[in-house]
SEZATOR-943354 format. One line per field, with one value per residue (C-alpha): residue number from 1; residue in three letters; x, y, z negated. Coordinates in steps of 0.05 Angstrom, whole numbers, always signed. Example, Ala and Ser with C-alpha at 12.3 -4.5 7.8 and 13.67 -1.06 7.14 Angstrom:
2
num = (1:2)
residu = (ALA:SER)
x = (+246:+273)
y = (-90:-21)
z = (-156:-143)
This chain:
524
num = (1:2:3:4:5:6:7:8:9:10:11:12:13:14:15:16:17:18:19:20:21:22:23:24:25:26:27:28:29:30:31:32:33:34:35:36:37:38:39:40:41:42:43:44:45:46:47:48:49:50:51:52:53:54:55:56:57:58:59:60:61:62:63:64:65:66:67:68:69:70:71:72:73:74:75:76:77:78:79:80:81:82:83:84:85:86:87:88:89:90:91:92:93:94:95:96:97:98:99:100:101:102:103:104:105:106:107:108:109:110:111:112:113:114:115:116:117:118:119:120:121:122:123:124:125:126:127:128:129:130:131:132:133:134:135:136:137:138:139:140:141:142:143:144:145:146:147:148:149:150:151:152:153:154:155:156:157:158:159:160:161:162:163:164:165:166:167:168:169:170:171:172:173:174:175:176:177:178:179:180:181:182:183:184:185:186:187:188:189:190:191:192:193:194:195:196:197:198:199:200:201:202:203:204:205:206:207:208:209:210:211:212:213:214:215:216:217:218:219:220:221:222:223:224:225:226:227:228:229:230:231:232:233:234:235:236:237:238:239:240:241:242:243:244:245:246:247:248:249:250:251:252:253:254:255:256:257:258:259:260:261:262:263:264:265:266:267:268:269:270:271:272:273:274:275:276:277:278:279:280:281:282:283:284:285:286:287:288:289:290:291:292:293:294:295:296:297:298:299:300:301:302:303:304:305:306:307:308:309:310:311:312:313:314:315:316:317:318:319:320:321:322:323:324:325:326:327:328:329:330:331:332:333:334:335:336:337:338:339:340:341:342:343:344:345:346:347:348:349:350:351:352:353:354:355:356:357:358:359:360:361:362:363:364:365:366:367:368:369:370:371:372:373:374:375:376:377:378:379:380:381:382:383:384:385:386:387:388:389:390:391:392:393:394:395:396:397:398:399:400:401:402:403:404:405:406:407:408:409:410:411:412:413:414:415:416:417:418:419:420:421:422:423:424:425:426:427:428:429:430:431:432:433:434:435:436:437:438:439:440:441:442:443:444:445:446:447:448:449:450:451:452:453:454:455:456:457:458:459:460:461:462:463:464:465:466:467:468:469:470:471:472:473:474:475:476:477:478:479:480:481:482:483:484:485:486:487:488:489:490:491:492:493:494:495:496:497:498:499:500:501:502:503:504:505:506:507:508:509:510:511:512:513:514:515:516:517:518:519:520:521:522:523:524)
residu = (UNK:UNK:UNK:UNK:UNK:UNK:UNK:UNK:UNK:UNK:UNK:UNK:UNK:UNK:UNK:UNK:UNK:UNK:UNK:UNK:UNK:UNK:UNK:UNK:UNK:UNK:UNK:UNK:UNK:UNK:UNK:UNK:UNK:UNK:UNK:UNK:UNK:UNK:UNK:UNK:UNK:UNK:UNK:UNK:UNK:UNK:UNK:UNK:UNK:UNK:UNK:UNK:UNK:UNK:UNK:UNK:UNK:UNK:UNK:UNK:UNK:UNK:UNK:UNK:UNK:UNK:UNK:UNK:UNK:UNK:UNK:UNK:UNK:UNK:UNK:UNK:UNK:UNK:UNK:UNK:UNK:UNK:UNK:UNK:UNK:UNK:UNK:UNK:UNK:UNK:UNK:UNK:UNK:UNK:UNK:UNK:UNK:UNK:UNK:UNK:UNK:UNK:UNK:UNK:UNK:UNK:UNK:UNK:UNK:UNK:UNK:UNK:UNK:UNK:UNK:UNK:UNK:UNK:UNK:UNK:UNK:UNK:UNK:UNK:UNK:UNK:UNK:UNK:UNK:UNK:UNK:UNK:UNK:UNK:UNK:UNK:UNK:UNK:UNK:UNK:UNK:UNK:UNK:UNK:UNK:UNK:UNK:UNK:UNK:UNK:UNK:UNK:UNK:UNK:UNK:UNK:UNK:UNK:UNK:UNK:UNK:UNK:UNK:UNK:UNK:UNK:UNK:UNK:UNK:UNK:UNK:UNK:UNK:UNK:UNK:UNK:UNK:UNK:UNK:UNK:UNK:UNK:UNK:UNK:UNK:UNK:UNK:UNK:UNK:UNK:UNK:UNK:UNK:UNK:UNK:UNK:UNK:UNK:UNK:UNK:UNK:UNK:UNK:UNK:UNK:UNK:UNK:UNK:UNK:UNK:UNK:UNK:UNK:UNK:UNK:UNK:UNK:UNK:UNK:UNK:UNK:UNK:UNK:UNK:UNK:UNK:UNK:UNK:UNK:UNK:UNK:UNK:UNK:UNK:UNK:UNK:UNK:UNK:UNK:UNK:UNK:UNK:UNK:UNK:UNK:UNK:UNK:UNK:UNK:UNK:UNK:UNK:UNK:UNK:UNK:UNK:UNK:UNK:UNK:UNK:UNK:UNK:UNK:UNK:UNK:UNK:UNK:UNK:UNK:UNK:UNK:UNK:UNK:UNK:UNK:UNK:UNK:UNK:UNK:UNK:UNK:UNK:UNK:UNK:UNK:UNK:UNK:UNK:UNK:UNK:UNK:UNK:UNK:UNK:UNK:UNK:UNK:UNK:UNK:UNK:UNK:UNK:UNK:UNK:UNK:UNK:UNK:UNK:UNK:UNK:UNK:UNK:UNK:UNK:UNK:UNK:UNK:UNK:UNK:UNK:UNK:UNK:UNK:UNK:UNK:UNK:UNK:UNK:UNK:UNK:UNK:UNK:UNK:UNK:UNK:UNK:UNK:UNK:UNK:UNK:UNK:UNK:UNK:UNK:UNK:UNK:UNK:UNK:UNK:UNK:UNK:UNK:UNK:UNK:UNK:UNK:UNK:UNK:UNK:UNK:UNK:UNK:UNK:UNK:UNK:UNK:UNK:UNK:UNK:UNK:UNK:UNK:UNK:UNK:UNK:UNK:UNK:UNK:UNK:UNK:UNK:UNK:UNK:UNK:UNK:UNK:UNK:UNK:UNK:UNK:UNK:UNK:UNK:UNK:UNK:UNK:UNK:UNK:UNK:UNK:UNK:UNK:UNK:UNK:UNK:UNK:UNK:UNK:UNK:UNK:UNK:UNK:UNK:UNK:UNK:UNK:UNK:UNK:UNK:UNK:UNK:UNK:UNK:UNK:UNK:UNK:UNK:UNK:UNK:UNK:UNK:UNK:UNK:UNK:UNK:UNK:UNK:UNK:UNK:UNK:UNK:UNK:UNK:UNK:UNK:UNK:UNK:UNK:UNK:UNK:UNK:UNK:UNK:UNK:UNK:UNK:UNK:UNK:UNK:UNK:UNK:UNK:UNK:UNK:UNK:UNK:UNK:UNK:UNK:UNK:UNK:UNK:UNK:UNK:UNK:UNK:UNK:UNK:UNK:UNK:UNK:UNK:UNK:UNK:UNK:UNK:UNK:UNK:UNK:UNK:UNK:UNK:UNK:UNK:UNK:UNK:UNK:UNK:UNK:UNK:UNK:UNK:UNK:UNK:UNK:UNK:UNK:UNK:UNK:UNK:UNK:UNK:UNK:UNK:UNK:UNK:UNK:UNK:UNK:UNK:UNK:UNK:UNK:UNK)
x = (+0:+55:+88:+19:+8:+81:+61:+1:+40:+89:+36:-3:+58:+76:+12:+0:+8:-20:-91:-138:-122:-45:-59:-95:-46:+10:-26:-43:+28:+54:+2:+21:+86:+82:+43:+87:+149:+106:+93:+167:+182:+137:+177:+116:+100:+172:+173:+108:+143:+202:+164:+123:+190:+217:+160:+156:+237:+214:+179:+236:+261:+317:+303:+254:+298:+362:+318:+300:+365:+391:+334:+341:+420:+394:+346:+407:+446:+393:+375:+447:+456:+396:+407:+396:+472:+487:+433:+371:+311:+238:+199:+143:+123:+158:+123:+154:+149:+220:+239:+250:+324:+335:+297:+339:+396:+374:+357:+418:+462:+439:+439:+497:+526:+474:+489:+559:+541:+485:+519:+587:+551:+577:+497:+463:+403:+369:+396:+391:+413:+459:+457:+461:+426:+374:+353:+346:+291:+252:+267:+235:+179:+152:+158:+112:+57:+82:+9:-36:-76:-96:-165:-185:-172:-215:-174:-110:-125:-43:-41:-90:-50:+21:-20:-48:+16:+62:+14:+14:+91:+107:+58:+92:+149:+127:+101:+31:-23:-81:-119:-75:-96:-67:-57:-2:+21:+68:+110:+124:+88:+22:+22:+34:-24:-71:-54:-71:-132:-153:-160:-188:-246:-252:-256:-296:-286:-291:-215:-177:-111:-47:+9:+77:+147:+192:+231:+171:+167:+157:+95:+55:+59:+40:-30:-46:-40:-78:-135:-145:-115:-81:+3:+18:+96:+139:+210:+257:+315:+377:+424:+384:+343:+279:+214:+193:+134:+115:+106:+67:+13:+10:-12:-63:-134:-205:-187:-124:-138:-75:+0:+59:+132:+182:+224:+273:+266:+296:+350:+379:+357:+344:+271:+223:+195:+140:+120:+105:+77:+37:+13:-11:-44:-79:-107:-135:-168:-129:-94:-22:+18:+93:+128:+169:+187:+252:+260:+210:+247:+311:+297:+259:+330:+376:+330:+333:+404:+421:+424:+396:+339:+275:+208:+169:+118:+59:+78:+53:-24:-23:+6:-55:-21:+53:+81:+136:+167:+190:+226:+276:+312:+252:+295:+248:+235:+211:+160:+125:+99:+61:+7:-15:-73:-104:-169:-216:-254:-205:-166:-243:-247:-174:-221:-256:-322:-370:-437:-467:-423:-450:-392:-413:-391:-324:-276:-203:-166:-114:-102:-87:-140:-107:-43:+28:+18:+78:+108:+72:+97:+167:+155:+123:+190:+240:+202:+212:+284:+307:+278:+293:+368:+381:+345:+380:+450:+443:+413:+481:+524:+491:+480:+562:+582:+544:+578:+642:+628:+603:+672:+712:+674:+687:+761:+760:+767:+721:+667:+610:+549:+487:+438:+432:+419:+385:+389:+431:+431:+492:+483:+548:+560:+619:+626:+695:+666:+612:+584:+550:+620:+642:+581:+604:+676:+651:+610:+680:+696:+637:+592:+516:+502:+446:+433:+401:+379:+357:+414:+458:+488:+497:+476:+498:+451:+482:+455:+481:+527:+551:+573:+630:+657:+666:+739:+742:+687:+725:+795:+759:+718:+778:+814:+758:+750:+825:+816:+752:+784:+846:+812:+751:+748:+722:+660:+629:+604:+574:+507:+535:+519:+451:+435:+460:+414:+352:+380:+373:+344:+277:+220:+213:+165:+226:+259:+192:+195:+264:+235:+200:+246:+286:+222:+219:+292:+278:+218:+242)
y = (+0:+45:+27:+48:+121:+127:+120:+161:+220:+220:+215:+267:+317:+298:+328:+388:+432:+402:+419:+364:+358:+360:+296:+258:+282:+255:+195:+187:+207:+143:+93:+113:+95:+38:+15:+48:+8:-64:-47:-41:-100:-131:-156:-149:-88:-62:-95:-55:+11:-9:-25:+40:+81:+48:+53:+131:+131:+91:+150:+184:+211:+155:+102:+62:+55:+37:-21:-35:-35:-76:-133:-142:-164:-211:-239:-246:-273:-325:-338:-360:-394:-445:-446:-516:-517:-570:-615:-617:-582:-593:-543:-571:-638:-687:-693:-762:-801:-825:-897:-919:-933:-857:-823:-867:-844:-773:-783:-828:-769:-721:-763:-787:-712:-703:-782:-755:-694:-725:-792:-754:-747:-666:-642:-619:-651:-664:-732:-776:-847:-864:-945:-971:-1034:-996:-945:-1007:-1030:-970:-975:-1039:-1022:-967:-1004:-1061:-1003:-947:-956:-957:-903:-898:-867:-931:-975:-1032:-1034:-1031:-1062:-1078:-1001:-991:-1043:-1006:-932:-954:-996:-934:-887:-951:-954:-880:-869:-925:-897:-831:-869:-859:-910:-951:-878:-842:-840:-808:-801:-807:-734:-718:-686:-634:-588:-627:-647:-583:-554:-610:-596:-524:-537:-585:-530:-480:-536:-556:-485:-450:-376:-322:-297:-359:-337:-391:-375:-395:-388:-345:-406:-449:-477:-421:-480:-451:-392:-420:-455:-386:-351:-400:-411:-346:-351:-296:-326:-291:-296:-303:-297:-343:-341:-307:-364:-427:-405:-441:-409:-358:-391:-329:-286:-352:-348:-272:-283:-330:-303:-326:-340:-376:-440:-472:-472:-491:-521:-552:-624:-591:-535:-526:-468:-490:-554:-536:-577:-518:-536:-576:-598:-522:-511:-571:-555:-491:-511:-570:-524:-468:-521:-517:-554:-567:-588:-611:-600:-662:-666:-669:-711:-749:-811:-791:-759:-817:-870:-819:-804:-897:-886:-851:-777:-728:-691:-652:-692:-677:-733:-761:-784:-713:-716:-641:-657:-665:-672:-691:-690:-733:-745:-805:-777:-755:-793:-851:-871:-878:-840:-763:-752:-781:-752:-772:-727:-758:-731:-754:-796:-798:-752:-689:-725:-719:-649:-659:-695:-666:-694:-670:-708:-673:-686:-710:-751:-793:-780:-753:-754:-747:-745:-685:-646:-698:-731:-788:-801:-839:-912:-926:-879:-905:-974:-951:-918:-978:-1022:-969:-979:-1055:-1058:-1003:-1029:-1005:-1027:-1001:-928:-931:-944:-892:-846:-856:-845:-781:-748:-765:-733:-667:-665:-666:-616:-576:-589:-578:-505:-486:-494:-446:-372:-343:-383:-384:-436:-406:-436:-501:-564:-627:-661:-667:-594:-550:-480:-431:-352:-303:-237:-233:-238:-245:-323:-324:-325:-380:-419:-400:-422:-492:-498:-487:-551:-584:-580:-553:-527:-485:-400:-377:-307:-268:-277:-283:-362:-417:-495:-559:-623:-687:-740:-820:-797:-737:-770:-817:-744:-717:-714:-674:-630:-598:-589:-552:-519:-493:-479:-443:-403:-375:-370:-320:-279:-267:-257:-196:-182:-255:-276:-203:-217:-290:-295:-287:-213:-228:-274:-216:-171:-218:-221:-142:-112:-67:-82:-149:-134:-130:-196:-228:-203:-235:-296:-300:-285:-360:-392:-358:-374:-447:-454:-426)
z = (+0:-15:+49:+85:+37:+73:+138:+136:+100:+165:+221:+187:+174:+246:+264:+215:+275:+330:+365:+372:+449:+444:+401:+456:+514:+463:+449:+525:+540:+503:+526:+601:+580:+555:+619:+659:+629:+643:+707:+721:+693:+748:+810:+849:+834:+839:+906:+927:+904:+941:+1007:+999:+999:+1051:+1106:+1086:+1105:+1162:+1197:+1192:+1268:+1285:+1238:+1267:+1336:+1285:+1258:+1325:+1343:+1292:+1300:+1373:+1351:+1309:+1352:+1410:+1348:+1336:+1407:+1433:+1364:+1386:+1457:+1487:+1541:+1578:+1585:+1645:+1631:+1650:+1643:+1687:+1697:+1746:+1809:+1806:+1737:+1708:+1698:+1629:+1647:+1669:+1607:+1553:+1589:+1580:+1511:+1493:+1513:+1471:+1405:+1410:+1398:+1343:+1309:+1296:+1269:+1213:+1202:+1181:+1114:+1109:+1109:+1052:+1043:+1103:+1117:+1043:+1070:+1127:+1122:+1183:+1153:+1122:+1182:+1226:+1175:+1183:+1261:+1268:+1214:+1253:+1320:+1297:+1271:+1322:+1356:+1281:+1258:+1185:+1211:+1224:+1168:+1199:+1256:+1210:+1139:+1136:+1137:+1082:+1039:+1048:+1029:+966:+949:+963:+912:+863:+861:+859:+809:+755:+775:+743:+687:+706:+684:+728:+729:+774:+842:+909:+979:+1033:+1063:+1121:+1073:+1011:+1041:+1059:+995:+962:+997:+982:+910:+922:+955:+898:+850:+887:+907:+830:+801:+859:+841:+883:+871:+857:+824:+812:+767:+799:+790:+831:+850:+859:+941:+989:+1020:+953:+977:+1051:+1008:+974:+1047:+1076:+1034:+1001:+935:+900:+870:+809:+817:+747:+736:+716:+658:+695:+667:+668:+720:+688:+691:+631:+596:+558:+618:+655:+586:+590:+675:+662:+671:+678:+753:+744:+772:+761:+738:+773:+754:+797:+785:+806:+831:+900:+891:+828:+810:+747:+721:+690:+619:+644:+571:+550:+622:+612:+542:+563:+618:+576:+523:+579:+624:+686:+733:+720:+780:+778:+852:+842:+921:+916:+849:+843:+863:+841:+764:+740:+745:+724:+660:+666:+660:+610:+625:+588:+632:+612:+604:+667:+690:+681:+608:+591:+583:+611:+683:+731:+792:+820:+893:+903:+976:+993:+1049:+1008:+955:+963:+1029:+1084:+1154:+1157:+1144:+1088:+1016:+959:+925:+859:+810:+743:+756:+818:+800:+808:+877:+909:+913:+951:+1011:+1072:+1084:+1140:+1145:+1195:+1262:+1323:+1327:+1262:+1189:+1181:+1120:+1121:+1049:+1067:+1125:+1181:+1212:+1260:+1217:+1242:+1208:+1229:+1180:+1129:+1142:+1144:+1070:+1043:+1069:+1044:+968:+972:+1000:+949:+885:+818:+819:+888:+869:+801:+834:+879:+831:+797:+837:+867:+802:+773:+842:+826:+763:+794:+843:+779:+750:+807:+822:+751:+771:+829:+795:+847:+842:+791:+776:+789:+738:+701:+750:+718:+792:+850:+867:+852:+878:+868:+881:+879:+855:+889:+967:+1005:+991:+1065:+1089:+1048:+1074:+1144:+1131:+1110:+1166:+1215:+1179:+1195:+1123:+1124:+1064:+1041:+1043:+973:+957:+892:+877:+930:+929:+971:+942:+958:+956:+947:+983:+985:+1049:+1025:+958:+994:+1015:+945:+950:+1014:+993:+938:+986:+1038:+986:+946:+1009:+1046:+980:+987:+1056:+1057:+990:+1038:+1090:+1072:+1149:+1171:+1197:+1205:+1275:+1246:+1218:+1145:+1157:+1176:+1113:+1068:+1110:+1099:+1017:+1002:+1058:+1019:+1071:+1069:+1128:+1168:+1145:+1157:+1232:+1229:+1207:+1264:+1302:+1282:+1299:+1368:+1382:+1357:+1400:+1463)
């Protein structure tokens, strides 16, 4: 009480001379600023400011034609970067069909360029298993069902079979019970959006909101565009680079729908605190999906084995949904995925039903209608020739060879970790050089490694190839290192300029455009 008689005794000497409307405007004054400071602290909104600036300096006399300018390089840059040389082109049918002896010619010289590229194990991610053994499996698994379409499950009950096996398998695997049910995707990204979709069906408000991290998949953002959901972005921790719970409980609203965390997530590596995530969503009624693309059949044997790794599956009753792709670590053929959810009842509103066609009832589980069985054949022999020794084995001996690239890029002065990987994922910056041109070094000696941004790093995968090359790695990494400190002057004319453009440039309008731009060079 005497602490309170204090108080009051300051605020009201404070005030002796003030009039009643100097008070409020004081009072006002503060509460502005307090909301002024929050707002700040929002990335989207400082984004928004940014961009508002920068399309004002835009209409500036000169600008707009240096932008111009600068975009058609990039676009030239991009262009002769994917230019198809060498090789015949038809750009209009044949008035003559080929034999079958000329176009496997044709198509046997240009992979035997590319074979030797993949196969020398120097590509991050991308490429997770290089057995010859193995990839003749899945060659002759999707020749016997290269004609089957899961549409039809009459026609193709063997299909059927492999589908539900694959979702039964994964699912243990995750250490989910008899009650988890799922689909087969074409990939992370199918299954991401049928996740998405899930929600938004199950909820049913008019402004659907989801609460993602920063890091989370960019094909969450690709759901919210395309069916009309607003992503409530959250930072991450600047060293661990794991999501900030107390900022994803303070976003929640009555039209968040769902949550999001990654296992991993793909920058870093680094598993978000899906237990927290999880609890939170649990207790507010909504969805919580873990985006376990790229570990979901990796995470679960190195956890087997030994190694200390966050909780993350469906052991914790708050996780609703998990996609895991077993395109990835599960071995098989692109492009497969698994979308898993918590009971029947919540994977229906995942389906697409329309009674009312001419054409008969139609119902399709995710996006694809007609769907590649032989794909899903391939998956379902990758699952059984792997097993849990071969998946634990080479979950070993992917996740030791991270740590010693971790150890050997702690040795390089120039170097830094960015972020704390639970997984195969090692991502590194400088702040000695531009990273780009490090990444463009390694790529002179044949590695293809990954661009990052927010910060400004490059990350390595490890994958079963890469992890025979672990020795070699760290030479031309320590010597490509010394090479671009030495060197400032290197690689300005490459695209490392254009990545750092992309990294800081304000209007992300304009990166966007230069997104496009890839996909236009890649598609012409």
């Amino acid at each position: 009480m005497e602490i309170l008689k204090k108080l009051e005794s300051q605020i009201n000497g404070h005030y002796a001379d003030y009039k009643p409307t100097g008070i409020v405007l004081e009072i006002v004054g503060a509460f502005a600023l307090m909301y002024g400071i929050r707002l700040l602290s929002n990335e989207d909104f400082r984004n928004a400011v940014v961009q508002k600036l920068f399309k004002s300096l835009k209409a500036l006399p000169g600008v707009q034609g240096q932008i111009e300018k600068e975009k058609s390089k990039i676009r030239k840059l991009l262009h002769d970067k994917f230019e198809i040389k060498d090789q015949e082109k038809f750009l209009k049918l044949p008035e003559k069909g080929l034999s079958k002896e000329q176009i496997l010619k044709l198509m046997k010289q240009m992979k035997e360029k590319e074979d030797a590229y993949w196969k020398s194990g120097k590509i991050s991610g991308g490429v997770y298993i290089a057995d010859e053994s193995h990839i003749d499996l899945m060659n002759q698994a999707y020749s016997m069902y290269s004609m089957s379409n899961p549409l039809h499950p009459d026609i193709w009950p063997s299909v059927r079979k492999y589908e539900v096996e694959i979702i039964r398998m994964t699912a243990d695997m995750l250490n989910g019970d008899e009650t988890i049910v799922g689909t087969v995707t074409s990939g992370g990204t199918e299954s991401i959006l049928m996740a998405v979709k899930t929600y938004r069906d199950k909820f049913q408000f008019s402004h659907p909101e989801m609460v993602i991290p920063i890091t989370a998949h960019a094909a969450f953002d690709k759901a919210a565009a395309y069916f009309g959901i607003k992503a409530i972005h959250i930072p991450v921790d600047p060293k661990t680079m794991q999501v900030d719970v107390k900022a994803v409980e303070r976003a929640i609203t009555k039209n968040t729908i769902m949550l999001v965390g990654s296992a991993p997530n793909y920058p870093y590596g680094c598993i978000d605190p899906i237990e927290e995530l999880a609890s939170i969503a649990e207790k507010r009624g909504i969805g919580m999906h873990v985006d376990s693309c790229l570990g979901g059949f990796f995470l679960p044997w190195i956890k087997k084995a030994g190694f200390k790794i966050p909780n993350f599956d469906f052991s914790i009753s708050g996780v609703t949904s998990i996609s895991a792709d077993t395109h990835k670590y599960g071995y098989t053929t692109k492009g497969t995925s698994v979308i898993m959810f918590r009971g029947e009842e919540l994977r229906r509103f995942m389906y697409f039903v329309q009674p009312n066609w001419p054409g008969g009832v139609y119902s399709s589980p995710a996006i694809a209608g007609s769907k590649p069985g032989g794909l899903i054949a391939c998956a379902w022999a990758a699952l059984l020739k792997m097993g849990k020794d071969g998946y634990m084995a080479k979950a070993k001996e992917i996740y030791e060879t991270a740590q010693q690239i971790k150890a050997g890029i702690n040795k390089i002065p120039a170097l830094h970790i960015v972020g704390e990987s639970h997984s195969s994922v090692v991502a590194f910056g400088s702040k000695n050089f531009d990273i780009y041109k490090l990444g463009e070094a390694l790529g002179k000696r044949g590695w293809n490694l990954n661009n990052l941004q927010n910060p400004n790093c490059i990350h390595v995968c490890v994958t079963a190839p890469m992890a025979k090359l672990l020795d070699i790695f760290l030479k031309d990494l320590k010597e490509c290192t010394e090479y671009v400190e030495q060197n400032p002057t290197a690689f300005s004319d490459g695209l490392a300029p254009v990545y750092g453009l992309a990294s800081s440039f304000p209007d992300r309008a304009v990166i966007a455009d230069v997104g496009k731009a890839f996909l236009d060079a890649v598609l012409s």
